[in-house]
Steps between C-alpha positions, in 0.01 A plus 500: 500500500573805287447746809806300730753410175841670575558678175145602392425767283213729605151359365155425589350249300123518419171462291176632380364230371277302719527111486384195730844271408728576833898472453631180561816392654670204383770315594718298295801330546665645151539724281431250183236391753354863502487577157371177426216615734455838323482350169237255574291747665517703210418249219197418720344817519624536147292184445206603700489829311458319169229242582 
């Protein structure tokens, strides 16, 4: 996505640290939709951190 948008700026995006979890694409219909999504991923790792 970043590699074909019209008015990118000059970046490669990258890590060192090693992890299993993959990237995920979602789709939503909504903004309000997508942050809704974001938030309650969040407070459940949040959650899962503090058990």
């Amino acid at each position: 996505m970043i590699a074909g948008a019209a008015e990118r700026f000059a970046k490669d995006l990258w890590s060192d640290r090693a992890s299993a979890d993959k990237p995920r694409l979602v789709t939503v219909a909504t903004e309000a939709l997508q942050a809704r999504y974001m938030v309650d991923r969040i407070l459940r790792i949040a959650r899962a951190a503090c058990a």
